[in-house]
N, C-alpha and C positions, 0 to 999 in steps of 0.2 A: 515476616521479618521486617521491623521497622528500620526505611529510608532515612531516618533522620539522627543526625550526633550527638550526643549528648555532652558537651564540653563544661563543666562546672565555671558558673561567671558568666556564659553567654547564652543567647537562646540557643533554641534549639538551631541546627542550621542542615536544611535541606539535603542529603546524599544528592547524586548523579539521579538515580532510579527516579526521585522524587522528583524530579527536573522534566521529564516525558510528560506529553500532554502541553494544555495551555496554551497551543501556539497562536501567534499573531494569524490575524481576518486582517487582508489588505486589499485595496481595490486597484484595479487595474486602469490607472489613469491613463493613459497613453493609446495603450493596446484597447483599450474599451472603450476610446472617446468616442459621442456619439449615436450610442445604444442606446433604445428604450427603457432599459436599467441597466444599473450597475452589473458589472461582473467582478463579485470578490474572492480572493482567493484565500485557501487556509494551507500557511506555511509549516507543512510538515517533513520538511527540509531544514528544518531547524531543530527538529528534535535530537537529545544527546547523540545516537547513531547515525544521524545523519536520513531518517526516514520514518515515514508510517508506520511503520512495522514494528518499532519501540515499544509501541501503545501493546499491542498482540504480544511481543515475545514476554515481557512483563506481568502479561496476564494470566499467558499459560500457566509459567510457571509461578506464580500465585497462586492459582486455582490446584495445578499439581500435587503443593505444599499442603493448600489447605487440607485434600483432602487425604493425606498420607500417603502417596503416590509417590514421589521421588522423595529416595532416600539422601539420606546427606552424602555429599560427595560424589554422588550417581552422575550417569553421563546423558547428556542430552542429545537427540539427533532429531535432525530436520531436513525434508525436502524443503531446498529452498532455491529461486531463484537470485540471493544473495542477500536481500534485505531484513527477510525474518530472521537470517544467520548474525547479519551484524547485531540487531538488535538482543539475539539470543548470547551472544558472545558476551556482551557488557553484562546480560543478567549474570552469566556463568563467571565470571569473574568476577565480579562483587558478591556470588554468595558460593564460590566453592565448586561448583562444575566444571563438568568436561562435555564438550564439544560436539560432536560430529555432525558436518555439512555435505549433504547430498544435491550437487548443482547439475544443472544437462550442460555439455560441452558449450550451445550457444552463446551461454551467457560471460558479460566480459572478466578479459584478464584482471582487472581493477579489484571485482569483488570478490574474486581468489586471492590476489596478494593481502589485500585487507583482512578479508577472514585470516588469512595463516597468520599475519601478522599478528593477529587477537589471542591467536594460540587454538584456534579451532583446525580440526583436522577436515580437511575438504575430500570428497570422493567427486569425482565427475563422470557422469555416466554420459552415453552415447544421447542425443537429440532421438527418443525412441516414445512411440505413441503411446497411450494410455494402458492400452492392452500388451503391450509388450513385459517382459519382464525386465527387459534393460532401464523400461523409464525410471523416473529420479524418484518418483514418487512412492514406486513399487519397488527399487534397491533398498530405500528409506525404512518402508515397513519390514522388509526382508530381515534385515542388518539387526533391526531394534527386537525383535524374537530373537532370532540368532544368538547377541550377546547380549539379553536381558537388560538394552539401552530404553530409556523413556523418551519415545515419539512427542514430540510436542503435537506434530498432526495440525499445522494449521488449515489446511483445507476443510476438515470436518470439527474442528476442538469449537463447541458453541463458546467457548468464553472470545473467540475473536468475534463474533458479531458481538456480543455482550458489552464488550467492552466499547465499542462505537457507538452502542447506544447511550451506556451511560456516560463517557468521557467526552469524545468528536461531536456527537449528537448535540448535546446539552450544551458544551463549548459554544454550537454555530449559531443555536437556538439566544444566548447570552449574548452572543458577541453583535448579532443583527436586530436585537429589542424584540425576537421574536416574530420576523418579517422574514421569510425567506420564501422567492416563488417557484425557484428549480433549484434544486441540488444535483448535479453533476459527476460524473465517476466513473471510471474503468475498474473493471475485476478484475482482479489475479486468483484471491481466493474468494472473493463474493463478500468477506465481512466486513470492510467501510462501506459499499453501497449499500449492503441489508440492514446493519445496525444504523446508519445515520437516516438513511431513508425510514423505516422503522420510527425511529424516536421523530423525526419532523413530520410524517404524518399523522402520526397519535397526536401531535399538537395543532397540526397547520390540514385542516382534509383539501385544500385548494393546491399544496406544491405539487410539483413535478418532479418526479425523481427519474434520471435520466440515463442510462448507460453510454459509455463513451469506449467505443466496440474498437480495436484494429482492424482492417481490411485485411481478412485473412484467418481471422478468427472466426470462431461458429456462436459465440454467443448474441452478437444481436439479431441474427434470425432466431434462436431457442426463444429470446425474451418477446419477440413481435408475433411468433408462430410455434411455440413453443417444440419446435423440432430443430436442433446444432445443423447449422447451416455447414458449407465444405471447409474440409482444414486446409491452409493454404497456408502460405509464409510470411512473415513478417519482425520486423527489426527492433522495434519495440519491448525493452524487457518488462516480465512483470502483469503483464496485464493480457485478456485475452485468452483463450482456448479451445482447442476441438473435444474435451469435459467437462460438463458443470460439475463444479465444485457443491459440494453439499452445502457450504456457506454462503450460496448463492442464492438468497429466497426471491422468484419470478414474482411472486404475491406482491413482495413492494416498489418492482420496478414501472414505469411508465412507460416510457418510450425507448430508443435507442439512438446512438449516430453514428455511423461509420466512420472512418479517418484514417488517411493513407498515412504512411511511412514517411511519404515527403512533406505532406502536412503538418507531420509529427513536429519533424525534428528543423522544420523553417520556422515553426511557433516558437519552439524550443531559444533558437537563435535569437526571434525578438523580444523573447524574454530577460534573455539574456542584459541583450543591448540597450531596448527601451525602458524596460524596469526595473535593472538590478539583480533579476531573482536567477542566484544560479542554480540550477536545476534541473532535471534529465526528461529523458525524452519521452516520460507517460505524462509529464506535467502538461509537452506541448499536446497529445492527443486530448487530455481533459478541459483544455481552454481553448482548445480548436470548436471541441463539441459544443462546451458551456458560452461562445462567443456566436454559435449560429444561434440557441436556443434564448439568448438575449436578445438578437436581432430580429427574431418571428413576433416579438411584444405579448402583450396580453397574460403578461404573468403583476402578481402582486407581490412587489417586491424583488429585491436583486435575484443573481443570479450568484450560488457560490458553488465553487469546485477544488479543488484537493492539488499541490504541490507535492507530489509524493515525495519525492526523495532527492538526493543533491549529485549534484553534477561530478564531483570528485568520484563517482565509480563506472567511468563513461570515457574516462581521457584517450584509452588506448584504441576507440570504438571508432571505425570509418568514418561515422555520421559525424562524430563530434571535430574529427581534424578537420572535414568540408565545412561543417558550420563555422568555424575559424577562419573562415578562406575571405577575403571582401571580392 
């Protein structure tokens, strides 16, 4: 389905859809003075829904279409920690679907009233581990057998790496001349770290591509020792797990960083204050991580990292009333 209007007299002029992508590479003057190199960041807090995840819901359902896979009018369903849903919501409403959002109770009140607001119907399951049948993942698939709903499935749908290699990837590659010495990034489903990592290695074999792990999470021991370290807790939405995601390829990761909760969401804050950039609380773990891997030197070229998503689905959330506090 083409994004673009056709108004007789004028060009053609861009949909919403066609809007996703593109986003601004900005350096971190303030917060990065100092460093061996730069630390850039890519505001994907500016995308139409407000997140990374625009790029993915977009794609799915392009790739669905293409290949005869959702019918018209069919309903969509997603485990999601909130952001694939918002992104999934703007596609179902510009071309005709329906909905359904599978979140675990953790995640905030914010990206429930948003979603409803969109018109998607939210289910909330119990905070319930991999193996369980309660988790969000596992209602998700349930549901879409059940009543013959189409799973976007972004944990395993290959067009979400796909698409980071072609769009994110090539974006970062353009927007630095070509010079990039780490690229940085937390997992949720593994495809901005595999696909961007992926496309800047096939060009760059000197970067580093880097995981920017929650404390508490099991994925930076799997990527350093290839065994999920313990599952433990943490505040952080979105990013992190005690499962690898199938969208997760070890093959193009390099290193790891750990980053607490308080780390998180005190970046988060001086993000806030010294740069402008309003934006939630996996922004501050990937510029915590991407600001130590600046500082060790020896890289050719900046350091860039990911703004995932924007601060408007966080308001109701402990961490964000303390970060307001002086």
């Amino acid at each position: 389905m083409s994004d673009l209007l056709d108004i007789p007299g004028l060009p053609d002029i861009p949909g919403l859809l066609a809007r996703i992508g593109n986003t601004p590479l900005v350096p971190l003057r303030n917060i990065g003075r100092g460093l061996p190199v730069p630390v850039l960041v890519k505001c994907e807090h500016l995308n139409p829904g407000g997140s990374i995840k625009d790029r993915i819901a977009l794609a799915m359902v392009d790739d669905a279409e293409r290949r005869g896979a959702l019918p018209a009018g069919g309903t969509l369903i997603e485990a999601t920690a909130g952001n694939t849903g918002m992104g999934l919501a703007l596609v179902a409403a510009l071309r005709g679907y329906t909905l359904v959002c599978v979140m675990p109770e953790k995640m905030s009140v914010d990206k429930r009233v948003a979603l409803a607001a969109l018109g998607a119907r939210v289910i909330i399951t119990p905070n319930a581990p991999p193996t369980s049948a309660d988790n969000f993942r596992n209602v998700a698939a349930r549901l879409a057998v059940e009543h013959g709903w189409f799973l976007t499935d972004q944990f395993r749908n290959p067009s979400n790496v796909t698409i980071h290699q072609e769009t994110t990837g090539r974006e970062i590659l353009a927007q630095t001349g070509g010079r990039v010495g780490a690229f940085v990034a937390g997992a949720g489903t593994g495809g901005t770290i595999s696909g961007v990592g992926r496309t800047l290695h096939d060009r760059l074999p000197n970067v580093r591509i880097v995981l920017a792990d929650p404390i508490g999470s099991g994925l930076a021991d799997w990527v350093e020792t290839g065994v999920l370290g313990a599952d433990g807790s943490y505040a952080v939405e979105g990013i992190g797990g005690s499962e690898v995601p199938a969208n997760l390829h070890r093959d193009v990761i390099d290193a790891a960083e750990r980053v607490s909760d308080e780390e998180s969401f005190a970046m988060v804050r001086r993000l806030w204050r010294e740069e402008g950039l309003l934006v939630g609380g996996s922004s501050g773990t990937n510029v915590v991580a991407a600001l130590r891997v600046a500082a060790r030197g020896g890289l050719d070229g900046p350091v860039v990292t990911i703004l995932p998503d924007s601060w408007d689905r966080y308001r109701a959330k402990p961490w964000m009333a303390a970060c307001a506090i002086d």
